[in-house]
N, C-alpha and C positions, 0 to 999 in steps of 0.2 A: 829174278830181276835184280838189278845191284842197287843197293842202295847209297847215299852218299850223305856223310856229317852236314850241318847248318853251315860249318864253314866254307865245305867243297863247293854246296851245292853255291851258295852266296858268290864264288868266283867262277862257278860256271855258268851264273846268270847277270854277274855285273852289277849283283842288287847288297847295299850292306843286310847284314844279319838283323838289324834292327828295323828294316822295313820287310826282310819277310815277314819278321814278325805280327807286323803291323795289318799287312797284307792278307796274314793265318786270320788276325780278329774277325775282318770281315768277310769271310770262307771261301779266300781263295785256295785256299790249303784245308786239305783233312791234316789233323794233325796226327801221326803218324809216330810212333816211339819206338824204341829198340827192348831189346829185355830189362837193359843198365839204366833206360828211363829217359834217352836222350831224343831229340827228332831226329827224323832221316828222312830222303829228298827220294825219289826215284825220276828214270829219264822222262816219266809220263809229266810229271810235274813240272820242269824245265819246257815242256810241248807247252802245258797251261800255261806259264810267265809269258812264254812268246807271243801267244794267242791276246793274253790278258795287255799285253803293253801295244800291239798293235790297236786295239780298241781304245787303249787311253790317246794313242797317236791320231785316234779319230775324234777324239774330244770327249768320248766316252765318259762320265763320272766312274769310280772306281766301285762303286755299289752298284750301276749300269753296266759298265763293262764286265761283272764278275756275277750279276743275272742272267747276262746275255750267254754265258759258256756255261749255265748251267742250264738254259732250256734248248728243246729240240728246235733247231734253227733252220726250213728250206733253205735255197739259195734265193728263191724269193722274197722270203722271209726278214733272211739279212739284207738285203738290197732293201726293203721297205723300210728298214732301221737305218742303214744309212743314207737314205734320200731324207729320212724324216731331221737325222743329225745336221744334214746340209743346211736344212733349213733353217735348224737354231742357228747354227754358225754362221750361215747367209745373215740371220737379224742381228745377231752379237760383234757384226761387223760394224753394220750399220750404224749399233750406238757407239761403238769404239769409234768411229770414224764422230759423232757428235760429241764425244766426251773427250776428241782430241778438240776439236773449234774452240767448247766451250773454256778450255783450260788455255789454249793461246789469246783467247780473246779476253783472258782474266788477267794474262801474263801481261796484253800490250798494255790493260787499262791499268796496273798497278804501275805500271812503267812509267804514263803518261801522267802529263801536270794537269792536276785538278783545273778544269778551267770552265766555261757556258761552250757548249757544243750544241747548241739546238737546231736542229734540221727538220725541217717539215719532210715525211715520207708517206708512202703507200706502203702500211702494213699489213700482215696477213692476218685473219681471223683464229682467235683459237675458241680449241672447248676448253670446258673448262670444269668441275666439281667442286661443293663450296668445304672448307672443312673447319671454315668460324662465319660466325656473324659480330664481327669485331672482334673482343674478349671472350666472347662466348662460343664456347668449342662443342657444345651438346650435339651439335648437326652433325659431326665426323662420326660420333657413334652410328647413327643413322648411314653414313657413308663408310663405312671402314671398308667394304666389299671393295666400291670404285676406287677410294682412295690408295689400298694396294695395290690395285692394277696400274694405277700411275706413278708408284711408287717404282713397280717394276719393273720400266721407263725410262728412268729418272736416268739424265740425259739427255732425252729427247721430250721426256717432258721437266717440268718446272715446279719448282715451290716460288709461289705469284702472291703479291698482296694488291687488293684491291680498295679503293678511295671512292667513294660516295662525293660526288660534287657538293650534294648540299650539305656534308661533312664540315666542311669551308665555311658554309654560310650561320652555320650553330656558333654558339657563341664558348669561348675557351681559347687558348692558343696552340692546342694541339687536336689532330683527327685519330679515328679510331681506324684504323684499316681493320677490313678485314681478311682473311686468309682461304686460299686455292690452288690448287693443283694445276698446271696449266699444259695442253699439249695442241703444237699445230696443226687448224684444219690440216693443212696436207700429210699428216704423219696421223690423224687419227684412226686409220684403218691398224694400226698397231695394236687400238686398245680392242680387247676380247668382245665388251661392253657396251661397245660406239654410240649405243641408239638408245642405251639407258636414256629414261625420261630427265634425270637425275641433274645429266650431264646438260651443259647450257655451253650457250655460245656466246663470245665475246665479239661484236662485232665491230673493229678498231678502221678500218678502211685509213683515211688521213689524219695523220697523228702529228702533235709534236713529241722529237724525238733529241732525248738529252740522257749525258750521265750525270747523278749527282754521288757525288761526294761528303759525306758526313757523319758524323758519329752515328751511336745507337739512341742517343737522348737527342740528337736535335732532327733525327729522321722525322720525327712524328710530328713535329713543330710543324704550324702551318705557315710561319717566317721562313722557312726552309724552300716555299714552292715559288715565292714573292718574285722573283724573278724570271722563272716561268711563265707566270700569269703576264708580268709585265712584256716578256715579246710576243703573249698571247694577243693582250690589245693592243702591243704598240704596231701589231704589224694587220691590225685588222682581221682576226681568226676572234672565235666563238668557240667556248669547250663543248661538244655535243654531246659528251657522256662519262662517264665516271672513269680517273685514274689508273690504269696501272702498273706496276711495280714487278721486275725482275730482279732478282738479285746476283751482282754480279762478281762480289768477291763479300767476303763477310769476316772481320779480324775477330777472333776466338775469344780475346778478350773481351772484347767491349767495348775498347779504349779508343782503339786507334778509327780512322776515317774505314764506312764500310763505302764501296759502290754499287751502286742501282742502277739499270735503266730503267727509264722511265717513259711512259707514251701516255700523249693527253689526246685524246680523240678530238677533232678540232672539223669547223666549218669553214 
């Protein structure tokens, strides 16, 4: 059988020498030497590269795709592997397609002038998993299971902060929110989990709905909701249940103005 240099074989596969390499780590290559101590390529091995890049064209990971040519594979077999890849790529579509919304809808709102946009709407319910009760983060250990599953998500779910009405009514000038993971009733069949006891529903139905605009130190201030409240009564609404908090751009630093949406469940 002929054998061929790292460099032939590299131009007869179109791959630099530095990724077959790469490639040998993880066994897609026996590593093969000559007497003089160099590698060498045979035509079988060029068959594998073809085999092995048609699998990555499939979305294959490269430790996936390089298991798959090494076990005994039906043609049923493989057809069960690739309907099953469909289906990740079917879902990985899905958040692609929510991680493109969420990114233009971060775009307009950086764009736009801080301004009062509150709109009363019908919004939808989410679940939800708790992962503080305020400052206090002990319940996540308790949770770390659900909360990497929403983690996994993330996209189509949220990192949410939630407000306690009577939060407000304690005396201080600022609330403790506390922190959750959030994903829409209609999108919860995505979680593994669903029906974990764990997991709670947010039941939001008629909300007021606003962006606020604010730093990181005056977010918590409860002078920051003051105007809220005020077309809460001025227009005749009732808050029915506790705040919550989306985040909708967040400056790295600190410094600059973060945005939130916001929903106050209203009567």
């Amino acid at each position: 059988m002929k054998h061929y240099k790292i460099s032939e074989f590299a131009a007869m596969v179109g791959l630099p020498q530095s990724r077959l390499r790469f490639y040998e780590k993880y066994g897609l290559f026996e590593v093969k030497r000559s007497k003089n101590g160099y590698r060498y390529y045979t035509p079988e091995d060029a068959f594998r590269v073809n085999a092995f890049r048609m699998l990555l064209q499939y979305g294959f990971t490269v430790e996936r795709a390089i298991q798959m040519l090494d076990e005994k594979q039906s043609g049923e077999v493989f057809l069960n592997s690739l309907m099953t890849q469909k289906a990740c790529l079917t879902q990985e579509i899905e958040r692609l397609k929510h991680r493109l919304l969420n990114l233009n809808y971060a775009i307009d709102l950086i764009k736009s002038e801080p301004c009062s946009d509150f709109q009363v709407i019908d919004s939808e319910d989410y679940l939800y998993i708790q992962a503080s009760y305020g400052r206090e983060f002990s319940i996540s250990q308790k949770n770390s299971d659900l909360i990497a599953q929403f983690v996994e998500l993330l996209s189509v779910t949220h990192y949410a902060r939630i407000i306690s009405v009577t939060d407000f009514k304690c005396s201080g000038d600022s609330v403790n929110p506390s922190y959750i993971m959030v994903i829409p009733l209609s999108e919860a069949c995505l979680l593994p989990d669903c029906h974990d006891k764990r997991i709670r529903r947010l039941s939001l139905g008629k909300c007021l709905f606003f962006h606020r605009f604010a730093t990181r130190a005056q977010s918590i201030l409860k002078s920051s909701y003051e105007e809220a409240f005020e077309y809460i009564e001025s227009h005749g609404y009732q808050i029915r249940a506790d705040l919550v908090i989306l985040p909708s751009f967040l400056n790295l630093d600190g410094n600059g103005q973060d945005i939130e949406t916001v929903l106050i469940p209203i009567k």
